[in-house]
MDTraj code that builds the backbone (N, CA, C; nanometers):
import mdtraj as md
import numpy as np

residues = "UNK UNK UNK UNK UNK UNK UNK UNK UNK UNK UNK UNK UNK UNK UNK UNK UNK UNK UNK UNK UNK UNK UNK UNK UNK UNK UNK UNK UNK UNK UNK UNK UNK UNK UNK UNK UNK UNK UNK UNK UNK UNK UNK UNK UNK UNK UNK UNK UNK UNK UNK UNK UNK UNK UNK UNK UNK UNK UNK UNK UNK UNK UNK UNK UNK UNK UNK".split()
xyz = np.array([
    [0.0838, -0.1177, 0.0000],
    [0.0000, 0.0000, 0.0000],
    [0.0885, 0.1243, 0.0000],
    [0.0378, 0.2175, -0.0695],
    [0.0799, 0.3526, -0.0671],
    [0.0046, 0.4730, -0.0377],
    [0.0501, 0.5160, 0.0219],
    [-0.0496, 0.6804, 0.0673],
    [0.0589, 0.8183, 0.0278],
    [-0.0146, 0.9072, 0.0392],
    [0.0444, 1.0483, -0.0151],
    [-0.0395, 1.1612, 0.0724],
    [0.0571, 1.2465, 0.1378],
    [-0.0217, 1.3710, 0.2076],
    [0.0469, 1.5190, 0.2005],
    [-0.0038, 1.6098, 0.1925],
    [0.0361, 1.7327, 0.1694],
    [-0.0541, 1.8274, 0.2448],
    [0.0811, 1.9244, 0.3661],
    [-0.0139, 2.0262, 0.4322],
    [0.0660, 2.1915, 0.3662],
    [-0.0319, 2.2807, 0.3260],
    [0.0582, 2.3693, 0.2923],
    [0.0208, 2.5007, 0.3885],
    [0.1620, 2.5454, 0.4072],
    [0.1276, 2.6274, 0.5314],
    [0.0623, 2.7680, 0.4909],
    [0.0011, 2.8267, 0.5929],
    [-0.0963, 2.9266, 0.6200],
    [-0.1297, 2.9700, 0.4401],
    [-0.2773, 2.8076, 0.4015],
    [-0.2574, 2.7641, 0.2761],
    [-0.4516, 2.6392, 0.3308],
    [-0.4222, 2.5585, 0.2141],
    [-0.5307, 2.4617, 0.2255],
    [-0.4547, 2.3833, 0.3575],
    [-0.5835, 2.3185, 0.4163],
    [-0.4661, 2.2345, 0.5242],
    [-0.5366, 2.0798, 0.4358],
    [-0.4067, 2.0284, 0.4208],
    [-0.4106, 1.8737, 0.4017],
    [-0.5378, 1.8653, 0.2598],
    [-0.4515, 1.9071, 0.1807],
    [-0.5411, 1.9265, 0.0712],
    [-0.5784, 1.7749, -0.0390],
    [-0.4593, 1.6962, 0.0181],
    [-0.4616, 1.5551, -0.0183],
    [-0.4038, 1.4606, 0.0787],
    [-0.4693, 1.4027, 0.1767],
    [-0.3902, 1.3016, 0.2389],
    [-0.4524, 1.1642, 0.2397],
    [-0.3701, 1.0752, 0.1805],
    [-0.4898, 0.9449, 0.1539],
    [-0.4357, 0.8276, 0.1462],
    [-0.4802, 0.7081, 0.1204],
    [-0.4197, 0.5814, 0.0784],
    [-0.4214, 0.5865, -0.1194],
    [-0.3222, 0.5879, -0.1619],
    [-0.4036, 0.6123, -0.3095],
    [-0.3328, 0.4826, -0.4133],
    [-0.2968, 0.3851, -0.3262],
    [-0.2673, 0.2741, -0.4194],
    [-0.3142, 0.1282, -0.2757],
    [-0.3997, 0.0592, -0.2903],
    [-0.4431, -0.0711, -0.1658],
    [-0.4221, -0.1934, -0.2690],
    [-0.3610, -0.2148, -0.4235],
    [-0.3532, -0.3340, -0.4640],
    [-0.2554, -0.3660, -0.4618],
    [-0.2983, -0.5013, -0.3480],
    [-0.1492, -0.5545, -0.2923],
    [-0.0624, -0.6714, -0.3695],
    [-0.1351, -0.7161, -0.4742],
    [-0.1340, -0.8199, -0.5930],
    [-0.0757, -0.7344, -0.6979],
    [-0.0840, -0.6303, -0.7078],
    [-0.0187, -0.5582, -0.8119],
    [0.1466, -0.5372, -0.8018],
    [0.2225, -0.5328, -0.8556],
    [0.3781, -0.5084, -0.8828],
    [0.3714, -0.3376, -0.8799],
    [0.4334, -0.2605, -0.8304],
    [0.4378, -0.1204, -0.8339],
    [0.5870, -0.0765, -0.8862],
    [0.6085, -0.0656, -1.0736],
    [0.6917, -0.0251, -1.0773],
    [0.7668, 0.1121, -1.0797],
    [0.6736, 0.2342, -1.1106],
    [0.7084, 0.3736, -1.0623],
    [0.5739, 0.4223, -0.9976],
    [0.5834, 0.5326, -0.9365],
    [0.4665, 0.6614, -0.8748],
    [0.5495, 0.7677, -0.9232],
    [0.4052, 0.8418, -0.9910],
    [0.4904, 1.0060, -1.0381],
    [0.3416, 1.0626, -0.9650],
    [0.4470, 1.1991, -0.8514],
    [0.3254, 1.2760, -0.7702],
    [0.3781, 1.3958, -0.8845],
    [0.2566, 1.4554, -0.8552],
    [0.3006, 1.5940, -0.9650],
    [0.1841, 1.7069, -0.8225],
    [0.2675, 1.8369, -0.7710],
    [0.1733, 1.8936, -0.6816],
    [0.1918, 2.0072, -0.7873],
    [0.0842, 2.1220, -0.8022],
    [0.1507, 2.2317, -0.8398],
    [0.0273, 2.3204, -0.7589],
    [0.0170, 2.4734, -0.8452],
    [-0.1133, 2.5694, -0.7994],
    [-0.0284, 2.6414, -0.7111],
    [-0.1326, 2.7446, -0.5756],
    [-0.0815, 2.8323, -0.5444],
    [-0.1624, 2.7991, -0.3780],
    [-0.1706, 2.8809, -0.2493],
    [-0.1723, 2.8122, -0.1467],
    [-0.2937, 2.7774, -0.1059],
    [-0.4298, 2.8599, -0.1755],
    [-0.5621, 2.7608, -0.2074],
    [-0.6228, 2.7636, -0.3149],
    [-0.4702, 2.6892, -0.4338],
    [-0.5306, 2.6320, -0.5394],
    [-0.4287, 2.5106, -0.5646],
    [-0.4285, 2.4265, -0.4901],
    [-0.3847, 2.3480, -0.4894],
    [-0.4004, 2.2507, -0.5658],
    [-0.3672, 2.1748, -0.6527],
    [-0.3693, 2.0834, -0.7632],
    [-0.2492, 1.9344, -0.7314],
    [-0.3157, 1.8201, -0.7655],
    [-0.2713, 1.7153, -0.8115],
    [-0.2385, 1.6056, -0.8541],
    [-0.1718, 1.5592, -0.9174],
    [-0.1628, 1.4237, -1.0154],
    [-0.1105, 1.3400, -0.9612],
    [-0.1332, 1.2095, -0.9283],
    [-0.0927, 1.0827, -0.9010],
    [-0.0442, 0.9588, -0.9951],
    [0.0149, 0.9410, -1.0520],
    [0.0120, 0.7844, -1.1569],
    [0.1032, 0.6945, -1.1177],
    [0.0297, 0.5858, -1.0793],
    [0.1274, 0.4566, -1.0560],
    [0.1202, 0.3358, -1.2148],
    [0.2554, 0.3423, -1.2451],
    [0.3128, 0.1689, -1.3611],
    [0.2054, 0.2862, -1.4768],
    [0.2476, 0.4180, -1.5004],
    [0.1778, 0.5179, -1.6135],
    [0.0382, 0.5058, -1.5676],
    [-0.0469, 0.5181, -1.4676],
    [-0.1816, 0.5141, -1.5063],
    [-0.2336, 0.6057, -1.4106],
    [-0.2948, 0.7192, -1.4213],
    [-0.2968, 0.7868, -1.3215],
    [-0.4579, 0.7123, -1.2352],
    [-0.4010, 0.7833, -1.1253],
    [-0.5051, 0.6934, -0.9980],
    [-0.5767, 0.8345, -0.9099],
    [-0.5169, 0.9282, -0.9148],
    [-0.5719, 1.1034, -0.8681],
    [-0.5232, 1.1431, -0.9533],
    [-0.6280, 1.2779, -0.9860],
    [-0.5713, 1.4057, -1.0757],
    [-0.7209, 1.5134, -1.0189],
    [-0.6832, 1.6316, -0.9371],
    [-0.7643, 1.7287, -0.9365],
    [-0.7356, 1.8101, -0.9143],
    [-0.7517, 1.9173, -0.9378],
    [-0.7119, 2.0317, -0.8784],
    [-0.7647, 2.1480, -0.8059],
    [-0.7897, 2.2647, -0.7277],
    [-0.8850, 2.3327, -0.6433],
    [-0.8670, 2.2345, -0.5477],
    [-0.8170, 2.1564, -0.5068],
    [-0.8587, 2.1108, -0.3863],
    [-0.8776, 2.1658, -0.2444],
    [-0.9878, 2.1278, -0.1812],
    [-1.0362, 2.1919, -0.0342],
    [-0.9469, 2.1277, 0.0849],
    [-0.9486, 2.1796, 0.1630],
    [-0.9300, 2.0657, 0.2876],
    [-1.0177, 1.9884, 0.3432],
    [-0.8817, 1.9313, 0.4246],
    [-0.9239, 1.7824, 0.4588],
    [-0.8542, 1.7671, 0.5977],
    [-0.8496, 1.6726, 0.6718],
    [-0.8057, 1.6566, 0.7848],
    [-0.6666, 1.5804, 0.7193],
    [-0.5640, 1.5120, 0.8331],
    [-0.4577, 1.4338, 0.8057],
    [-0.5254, 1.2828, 0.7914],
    [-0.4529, 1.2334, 0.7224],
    [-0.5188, 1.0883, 0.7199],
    [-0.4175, 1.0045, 0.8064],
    [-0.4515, 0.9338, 0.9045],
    [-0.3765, 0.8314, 0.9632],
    [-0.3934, 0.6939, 0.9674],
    [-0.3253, 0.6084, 0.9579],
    [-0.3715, 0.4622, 0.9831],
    [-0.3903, 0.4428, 1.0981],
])
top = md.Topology()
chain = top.add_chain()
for i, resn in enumerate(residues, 1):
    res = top.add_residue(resn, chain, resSeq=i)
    for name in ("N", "CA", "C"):
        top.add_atom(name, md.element.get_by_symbol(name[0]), res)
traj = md.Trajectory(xyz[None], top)
């Protein structure tokens, strides 16, 4: 499993924090995070083995995600 989180300061809080890959049968040969935007326009792309799995951008907040 893989997760990804991002807090940006006095900004969105935790504009992505998540589990964003749970297939554990799958082979994981790259992750490309791509963050970009500005401190509440936060944007971003996820792709694991080329396939993207998140892509949004505007994102709101969110709390931290913990296991």
């Amino acid at each position: 499993m893989f997760a990804f989180g991002f807090d940006i300061l006095w900004g969105t809080d935790w504009p992505y924090s998540d589990v964003f890959w749970d297939k554990v049968d799958v082979p994981v040969n790259n992750i490309y995070i791509n963050s970009s935007g500005l401190v509440r326009t936060a944007s971003l792309k996820i792709e694991v083995n080329g396939n993207t799995v998140f892509d949004d951008w505007n994102l709101p907040s969110h709390s931290e995600w913990k296991p």
